[in-house]
OpenMM code with the backbone's topology and positions (N, CA, C; nanometers):
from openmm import Vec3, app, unit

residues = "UNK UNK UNK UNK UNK UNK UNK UNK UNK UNK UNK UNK UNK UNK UNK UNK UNK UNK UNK UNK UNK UNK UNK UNK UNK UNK UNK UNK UNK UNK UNK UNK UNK UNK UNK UNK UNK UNK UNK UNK UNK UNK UNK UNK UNK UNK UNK UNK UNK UNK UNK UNK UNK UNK UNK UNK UNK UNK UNK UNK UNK UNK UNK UNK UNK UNK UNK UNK UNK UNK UNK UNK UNK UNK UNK UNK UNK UNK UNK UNK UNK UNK UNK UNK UNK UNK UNK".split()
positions = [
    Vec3(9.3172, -2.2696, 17.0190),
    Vec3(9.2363, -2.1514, 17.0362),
    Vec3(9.3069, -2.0564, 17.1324),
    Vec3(9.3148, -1.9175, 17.1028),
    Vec3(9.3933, -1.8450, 17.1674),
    Vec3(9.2636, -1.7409, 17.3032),
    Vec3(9.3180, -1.7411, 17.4106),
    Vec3(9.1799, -1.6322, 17.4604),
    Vec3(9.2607, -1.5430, 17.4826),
    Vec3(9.1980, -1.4200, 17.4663),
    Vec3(9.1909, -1.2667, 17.4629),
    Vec3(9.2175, -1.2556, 17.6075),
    Vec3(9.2668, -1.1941, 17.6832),
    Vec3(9.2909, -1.1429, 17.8509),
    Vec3(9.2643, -0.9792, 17.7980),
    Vec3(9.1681, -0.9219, 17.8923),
    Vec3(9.1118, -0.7873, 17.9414),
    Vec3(9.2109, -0.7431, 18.0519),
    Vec3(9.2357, -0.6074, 17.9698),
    Vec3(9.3001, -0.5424, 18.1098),
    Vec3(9.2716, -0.5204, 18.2292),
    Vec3(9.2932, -0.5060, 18.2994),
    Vec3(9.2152, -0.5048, 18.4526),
    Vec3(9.1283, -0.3537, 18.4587),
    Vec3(9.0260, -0.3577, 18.5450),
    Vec3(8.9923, -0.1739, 18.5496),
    Vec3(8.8381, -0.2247, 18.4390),
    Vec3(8.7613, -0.0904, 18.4767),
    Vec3(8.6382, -0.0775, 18.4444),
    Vec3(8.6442, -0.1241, 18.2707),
    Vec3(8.5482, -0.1912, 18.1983),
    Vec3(8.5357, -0.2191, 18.1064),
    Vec3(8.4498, -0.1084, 18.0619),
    Vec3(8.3873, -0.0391, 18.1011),
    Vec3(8.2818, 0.1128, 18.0299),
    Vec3(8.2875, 0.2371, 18.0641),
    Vec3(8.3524, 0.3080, 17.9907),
    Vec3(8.3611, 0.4400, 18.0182),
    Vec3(8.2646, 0.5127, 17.9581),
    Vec3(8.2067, 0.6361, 18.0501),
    Vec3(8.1131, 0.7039, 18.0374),
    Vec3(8.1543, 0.8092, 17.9751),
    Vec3(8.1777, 0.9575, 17.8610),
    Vec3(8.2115, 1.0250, 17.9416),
    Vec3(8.0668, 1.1556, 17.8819),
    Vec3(8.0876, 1.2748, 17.9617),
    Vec3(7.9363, 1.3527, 18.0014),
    Vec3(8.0398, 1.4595, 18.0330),
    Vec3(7.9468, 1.5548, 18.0059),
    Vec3(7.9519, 1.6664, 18.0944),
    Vec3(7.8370, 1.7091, 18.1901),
    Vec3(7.8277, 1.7767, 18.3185),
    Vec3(7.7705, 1.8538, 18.4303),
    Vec3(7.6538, 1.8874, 18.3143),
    Vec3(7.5105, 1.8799, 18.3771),
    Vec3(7.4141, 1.9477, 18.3051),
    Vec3(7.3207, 1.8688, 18.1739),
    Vec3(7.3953, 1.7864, 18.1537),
    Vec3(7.3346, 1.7340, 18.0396),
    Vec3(7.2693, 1.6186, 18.0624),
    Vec3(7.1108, 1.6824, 17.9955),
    Vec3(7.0593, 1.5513, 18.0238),
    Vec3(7.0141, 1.4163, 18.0068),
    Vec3(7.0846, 1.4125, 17.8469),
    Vec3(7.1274, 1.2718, 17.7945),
    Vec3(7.2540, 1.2080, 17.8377),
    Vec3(7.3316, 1.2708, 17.9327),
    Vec3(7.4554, 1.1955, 18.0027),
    Vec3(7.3229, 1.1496, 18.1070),
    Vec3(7.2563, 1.1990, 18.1809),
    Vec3(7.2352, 1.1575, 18.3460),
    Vec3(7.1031, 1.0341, 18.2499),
    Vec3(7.0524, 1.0923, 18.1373),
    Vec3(6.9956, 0.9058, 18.1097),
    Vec3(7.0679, 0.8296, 18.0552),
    Vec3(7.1801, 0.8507, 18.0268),
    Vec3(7.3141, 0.7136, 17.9568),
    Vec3(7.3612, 0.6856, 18.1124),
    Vec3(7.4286, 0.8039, 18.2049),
    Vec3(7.4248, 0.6891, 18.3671),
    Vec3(7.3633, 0.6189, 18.4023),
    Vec3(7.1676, 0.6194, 18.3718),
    Vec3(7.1445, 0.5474, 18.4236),
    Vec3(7.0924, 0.3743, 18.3880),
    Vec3(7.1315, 0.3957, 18.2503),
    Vec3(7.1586, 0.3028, 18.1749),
    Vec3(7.2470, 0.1701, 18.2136),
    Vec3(7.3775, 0.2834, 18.1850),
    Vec3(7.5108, 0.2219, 18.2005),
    Vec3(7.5326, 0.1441, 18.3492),
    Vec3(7.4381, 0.2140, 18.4968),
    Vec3(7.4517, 0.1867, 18.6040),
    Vec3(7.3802, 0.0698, 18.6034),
    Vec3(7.2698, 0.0516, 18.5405),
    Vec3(7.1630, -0.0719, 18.5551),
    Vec3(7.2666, -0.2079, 18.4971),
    Vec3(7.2944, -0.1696, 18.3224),
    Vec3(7.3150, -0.2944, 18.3043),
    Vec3(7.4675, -0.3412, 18.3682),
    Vec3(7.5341, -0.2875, 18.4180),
    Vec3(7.6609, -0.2824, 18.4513),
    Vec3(7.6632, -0.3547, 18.5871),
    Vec3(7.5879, -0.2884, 18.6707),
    Vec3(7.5292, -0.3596, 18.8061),
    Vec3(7.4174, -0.4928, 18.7923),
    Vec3(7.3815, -0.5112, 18.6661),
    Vec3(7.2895, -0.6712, 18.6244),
    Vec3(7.4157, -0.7662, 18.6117),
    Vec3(7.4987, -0.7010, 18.5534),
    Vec3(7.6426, -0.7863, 18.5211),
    Vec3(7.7779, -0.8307, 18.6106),
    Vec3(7.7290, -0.7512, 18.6917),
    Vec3(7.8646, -0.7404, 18.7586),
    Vec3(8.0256, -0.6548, 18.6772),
    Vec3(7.9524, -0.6007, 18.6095),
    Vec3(8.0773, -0.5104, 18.5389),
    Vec3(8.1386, -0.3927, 18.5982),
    Vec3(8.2528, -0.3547, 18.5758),
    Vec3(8.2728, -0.2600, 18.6150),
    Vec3(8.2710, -0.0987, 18.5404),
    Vec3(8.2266, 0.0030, 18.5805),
    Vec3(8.2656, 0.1064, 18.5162),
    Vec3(8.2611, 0.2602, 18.5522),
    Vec3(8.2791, 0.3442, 18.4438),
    Vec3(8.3453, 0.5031, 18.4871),
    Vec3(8.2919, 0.5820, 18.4455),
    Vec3(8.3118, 0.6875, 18.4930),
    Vec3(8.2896, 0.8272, 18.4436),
    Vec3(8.3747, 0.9353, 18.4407),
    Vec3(8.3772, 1.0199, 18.2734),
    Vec3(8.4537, 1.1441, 18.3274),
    Vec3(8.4005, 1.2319, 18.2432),
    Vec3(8.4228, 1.3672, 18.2672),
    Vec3(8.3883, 1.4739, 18.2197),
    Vec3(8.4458, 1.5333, 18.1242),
    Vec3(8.3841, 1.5398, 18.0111),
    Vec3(8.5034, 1.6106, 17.8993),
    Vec3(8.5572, 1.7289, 17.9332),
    Vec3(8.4999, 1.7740, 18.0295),
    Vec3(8.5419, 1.9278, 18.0432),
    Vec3(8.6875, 1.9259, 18.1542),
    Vec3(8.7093, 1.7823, 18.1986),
    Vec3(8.8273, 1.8275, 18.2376),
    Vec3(8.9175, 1.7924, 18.1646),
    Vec3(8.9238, 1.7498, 18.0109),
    Vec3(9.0654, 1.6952, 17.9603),
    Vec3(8.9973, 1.7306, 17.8533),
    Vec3(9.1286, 1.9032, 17.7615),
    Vec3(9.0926, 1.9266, 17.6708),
    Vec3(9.0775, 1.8552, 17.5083),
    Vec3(9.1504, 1.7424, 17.5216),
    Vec3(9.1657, 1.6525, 17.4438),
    Vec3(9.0310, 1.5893, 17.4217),
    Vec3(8.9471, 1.5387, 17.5087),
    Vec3(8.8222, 1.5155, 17.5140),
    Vec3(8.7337, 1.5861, 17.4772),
    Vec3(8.7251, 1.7254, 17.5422),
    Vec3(8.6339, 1.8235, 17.4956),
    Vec3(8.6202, 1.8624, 17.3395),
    Vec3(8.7796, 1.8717, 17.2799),
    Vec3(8.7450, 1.9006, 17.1591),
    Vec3(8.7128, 1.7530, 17.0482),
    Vec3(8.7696, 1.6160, 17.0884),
    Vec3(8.7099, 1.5338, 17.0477),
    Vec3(8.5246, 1.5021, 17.0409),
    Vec3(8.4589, 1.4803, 17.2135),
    Vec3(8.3396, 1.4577, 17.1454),
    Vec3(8.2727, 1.5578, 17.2498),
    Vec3(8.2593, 1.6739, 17.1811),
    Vec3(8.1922, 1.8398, 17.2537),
    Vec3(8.0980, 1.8391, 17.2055),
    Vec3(8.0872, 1.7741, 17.0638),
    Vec3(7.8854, 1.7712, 17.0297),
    Vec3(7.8820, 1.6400, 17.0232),
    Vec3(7.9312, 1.5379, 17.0950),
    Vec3(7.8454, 1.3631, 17.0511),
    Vec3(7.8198, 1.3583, 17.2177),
    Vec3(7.8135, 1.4184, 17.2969),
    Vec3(7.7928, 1.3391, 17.4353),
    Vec3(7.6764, 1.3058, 17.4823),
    Vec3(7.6546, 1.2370, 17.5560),
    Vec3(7.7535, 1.1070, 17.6108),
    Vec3(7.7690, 1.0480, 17.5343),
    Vec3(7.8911, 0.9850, 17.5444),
    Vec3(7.9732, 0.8710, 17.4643),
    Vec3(8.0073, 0.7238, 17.5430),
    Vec3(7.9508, 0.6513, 17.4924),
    Vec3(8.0037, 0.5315, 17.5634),
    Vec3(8.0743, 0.4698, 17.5061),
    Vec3(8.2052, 0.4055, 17.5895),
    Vec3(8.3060, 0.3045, 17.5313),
    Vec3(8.3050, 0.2158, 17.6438),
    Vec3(8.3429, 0.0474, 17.5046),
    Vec3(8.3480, -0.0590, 17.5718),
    Vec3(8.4441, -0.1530, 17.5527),
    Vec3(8.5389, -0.1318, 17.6492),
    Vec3(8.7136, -0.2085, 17.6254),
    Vec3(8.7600, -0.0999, 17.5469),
    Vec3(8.7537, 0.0296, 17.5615),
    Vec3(8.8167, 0.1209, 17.5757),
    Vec3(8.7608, 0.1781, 17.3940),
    Vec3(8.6854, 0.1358, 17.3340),
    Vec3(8.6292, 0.1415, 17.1668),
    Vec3(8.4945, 0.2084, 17.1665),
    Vec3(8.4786, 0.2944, 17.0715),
    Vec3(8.3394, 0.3449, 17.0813),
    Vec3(8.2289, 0.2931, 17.0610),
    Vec3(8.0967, 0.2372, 17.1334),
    Vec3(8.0486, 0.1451, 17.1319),
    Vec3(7.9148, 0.2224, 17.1019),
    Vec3(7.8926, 0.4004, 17.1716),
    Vec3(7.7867, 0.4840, 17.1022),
    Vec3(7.8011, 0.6164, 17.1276),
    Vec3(7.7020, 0.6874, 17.1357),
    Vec3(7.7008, 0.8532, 17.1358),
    Vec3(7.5165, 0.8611, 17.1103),
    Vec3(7.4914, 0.9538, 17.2062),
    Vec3(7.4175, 1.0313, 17.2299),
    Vec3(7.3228, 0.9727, 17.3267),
    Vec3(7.2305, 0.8937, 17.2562),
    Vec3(7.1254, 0.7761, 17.3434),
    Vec3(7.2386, 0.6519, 17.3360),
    Vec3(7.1797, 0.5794, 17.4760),
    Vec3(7.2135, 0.4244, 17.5131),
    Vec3(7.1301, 0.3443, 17.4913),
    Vec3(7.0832, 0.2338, 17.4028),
    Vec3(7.0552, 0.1667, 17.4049),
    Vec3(7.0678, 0.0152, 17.4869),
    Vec3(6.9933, 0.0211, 17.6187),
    Vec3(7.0155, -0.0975, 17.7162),
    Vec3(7.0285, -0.1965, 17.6731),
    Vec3(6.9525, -0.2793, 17.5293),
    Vec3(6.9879, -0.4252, 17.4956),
    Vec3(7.1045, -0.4099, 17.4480),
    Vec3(7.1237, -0.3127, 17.3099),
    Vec3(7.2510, -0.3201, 17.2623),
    Vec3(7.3697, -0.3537, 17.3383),
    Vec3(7.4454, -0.2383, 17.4433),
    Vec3(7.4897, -0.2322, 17.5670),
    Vec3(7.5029, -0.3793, 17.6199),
    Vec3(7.4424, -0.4905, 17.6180),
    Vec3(7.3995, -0.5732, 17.7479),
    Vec3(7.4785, -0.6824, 17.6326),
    Vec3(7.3984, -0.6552, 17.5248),
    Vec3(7.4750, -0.7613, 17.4412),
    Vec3(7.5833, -0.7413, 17.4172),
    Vec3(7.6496, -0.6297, 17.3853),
    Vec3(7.8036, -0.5949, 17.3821),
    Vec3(7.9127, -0.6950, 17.4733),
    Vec3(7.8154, -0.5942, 17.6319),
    Vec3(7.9263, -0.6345, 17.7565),
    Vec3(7.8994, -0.8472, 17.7258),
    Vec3(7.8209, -0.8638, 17.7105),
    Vec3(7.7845, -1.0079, 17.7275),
    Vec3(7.8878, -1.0955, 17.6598),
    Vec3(7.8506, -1.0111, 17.4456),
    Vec3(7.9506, -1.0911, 17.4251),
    Vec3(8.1576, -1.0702, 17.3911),
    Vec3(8.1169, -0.9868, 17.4651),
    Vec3(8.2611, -0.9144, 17.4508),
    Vec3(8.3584, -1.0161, 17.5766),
] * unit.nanometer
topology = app.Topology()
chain = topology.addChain("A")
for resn in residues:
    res = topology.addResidue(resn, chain)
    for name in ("N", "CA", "C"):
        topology.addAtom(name, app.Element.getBySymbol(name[0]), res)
């Protein structure tokens, strides 16, 4: 049986822009189950990396998990929990 090794560094990236207020309820999502877990994770703003902005400028927030898109728009906390769990 072979195991998988995770790169080091936050396993969930957030990313949001300023103002929006389905990013500040996916933070507080992402902060709960992340801090139930002991996981680590991030945030960034599409608006500072144009590459981002024009990727997801109408899906935000976007959450990724091990760096893969895991959702967009609403967070679903079980989903999320089961991800990080069985990932």
């Amino acid at each position: 049986m072979r195991l998988r090794r995770r790169a080091p560094g936050p396993r969930v990236t957030l990313y949001s822009k300023p103002g929006c207020h389905l990013c500040d309820d996916a933070r507080l999502v992402v902060e709960r189950v992340c801090a139930d877990l002991g996981i680590g994770w991030t945030e960034q703003s599409i608006l500072e990396d144009p590459d981002l902005l024009e990727r997801y400028g109408e899906e935000i927030p976007v959450v990724l998990v091990d760096g893969r898109q895991h959702t967009f728009w609403r967070v679903d906390e079980a989903r999320l929990r089961s991800a990080l769990v069985r990932g």
